[in-house]
N, C-alpha and C positions, 0 to 999 in steps of 0.2 A: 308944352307938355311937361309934368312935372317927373323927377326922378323916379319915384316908387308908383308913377302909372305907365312908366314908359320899361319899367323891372319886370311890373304884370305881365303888361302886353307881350315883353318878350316873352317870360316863361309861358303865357299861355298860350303863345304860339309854337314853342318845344315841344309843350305838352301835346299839341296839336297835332304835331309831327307825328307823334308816335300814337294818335290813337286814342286818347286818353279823356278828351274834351269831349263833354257831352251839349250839343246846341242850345243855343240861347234865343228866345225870341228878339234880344235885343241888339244891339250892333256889338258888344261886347261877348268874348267869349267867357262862358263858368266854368270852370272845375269841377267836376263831380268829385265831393265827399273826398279826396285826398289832395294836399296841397302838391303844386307844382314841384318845389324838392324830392317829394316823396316819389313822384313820377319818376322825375328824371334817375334817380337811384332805382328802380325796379329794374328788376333782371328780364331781358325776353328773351334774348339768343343760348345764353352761354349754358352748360350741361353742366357744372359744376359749381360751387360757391367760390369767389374769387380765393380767397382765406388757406382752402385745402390747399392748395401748391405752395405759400409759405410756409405752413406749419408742416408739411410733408418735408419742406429743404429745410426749416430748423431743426425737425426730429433726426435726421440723415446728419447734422451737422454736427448733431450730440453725439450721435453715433461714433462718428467716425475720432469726435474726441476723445471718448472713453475707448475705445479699439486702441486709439495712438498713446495714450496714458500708460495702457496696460503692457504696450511692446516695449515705451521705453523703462518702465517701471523693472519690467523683467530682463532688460539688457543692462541695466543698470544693477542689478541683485546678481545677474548670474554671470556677468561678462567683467564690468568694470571693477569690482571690486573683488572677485577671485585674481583677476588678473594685475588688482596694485597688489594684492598678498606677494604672489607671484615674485612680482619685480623687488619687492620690499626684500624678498627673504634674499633673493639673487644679488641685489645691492650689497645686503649685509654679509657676504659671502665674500665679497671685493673686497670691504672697506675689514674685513677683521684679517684678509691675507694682507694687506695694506700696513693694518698696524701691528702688525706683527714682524714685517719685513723692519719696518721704519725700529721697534724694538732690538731686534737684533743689529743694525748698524749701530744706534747708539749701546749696547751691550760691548761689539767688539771698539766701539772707539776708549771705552773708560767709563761711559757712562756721559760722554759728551757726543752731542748733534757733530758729524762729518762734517770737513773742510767742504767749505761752496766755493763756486768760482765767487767772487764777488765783482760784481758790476757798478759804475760809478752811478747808474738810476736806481738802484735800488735803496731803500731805507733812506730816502732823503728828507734830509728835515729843515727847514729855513730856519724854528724858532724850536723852541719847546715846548709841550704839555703842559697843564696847567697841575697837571699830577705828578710829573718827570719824561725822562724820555721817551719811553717805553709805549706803545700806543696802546687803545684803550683795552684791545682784545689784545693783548699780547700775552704767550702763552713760554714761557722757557723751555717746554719739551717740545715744542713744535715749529716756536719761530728762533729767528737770529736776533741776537739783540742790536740794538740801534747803538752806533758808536758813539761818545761824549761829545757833547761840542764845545 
């Protein structure tokens, strides 16, 4: 028996199944006017198109993204960013009593940075800069300068 009469046979015994074959005088079963595929795909039981329950969970998925868009959209406008103002203004509130302290030391010393304890790890340097001592952000109002070597 060869492949594509032994494919028939099957489907037309599927179709068979269900109802769909109309009798043949001959030992072989017909098809009535719709091929076997088209059979086996028709609907009998189900109340519904298969289709509406995904498109129902994709619309509900939209949903719920646009819903989560908008909460974070709005915690983001009315939370996070009043609230760096917040910290920003409160930072700058620290760091200007800060330099203002650090001003005044250096006011009563002459205009020179107070005596540090000095520690032998700090300011260590094996070699030198290729621009001098001094490292690249060094700043004379804020750091210690690095001793010659």
């Amino acid at each position: 028996m060869s492949l594509a009469r032994s494919a028939f046979n099957l489907t037309a015994r599927s179709a068979a199944r269900i109802g769909a074959v109309a009798p043949a005088s001959s030992s072989r079963a017909v098809v009535a006017r719709q091929s076997p595929v088209q059979l086996l795909q028709t609907r009998s039981v189900a109340s519904a198109p298969n289709g509406t329950e995904f498109i129902h969970e994709r619309k509900h998925i939209a949903d719920h993204a646009a819903k989560s868009a908008d909460l974070w959209r709005k915690i983001s406008m009315f939370v996070c960013i009043p609230g760096a103002i917040v910290i920003g203004v409160y930072i700058y509130g620290i760091e200007a009593e800060h330099l203002h302290h650090r001003d005044h030391e250096i006011h009563e010393n002459g205009g020179e940075l107070p005596e540090r304890v000095f520690y032998e790890y700090n300011n260590v340097r094996k070699r030198s800069f290729p621009w001098g001592q001094q490292s690249l952000f060094f700043n004379a109002k804020a750091n210690y300068p690095a001793e010659e070597m």
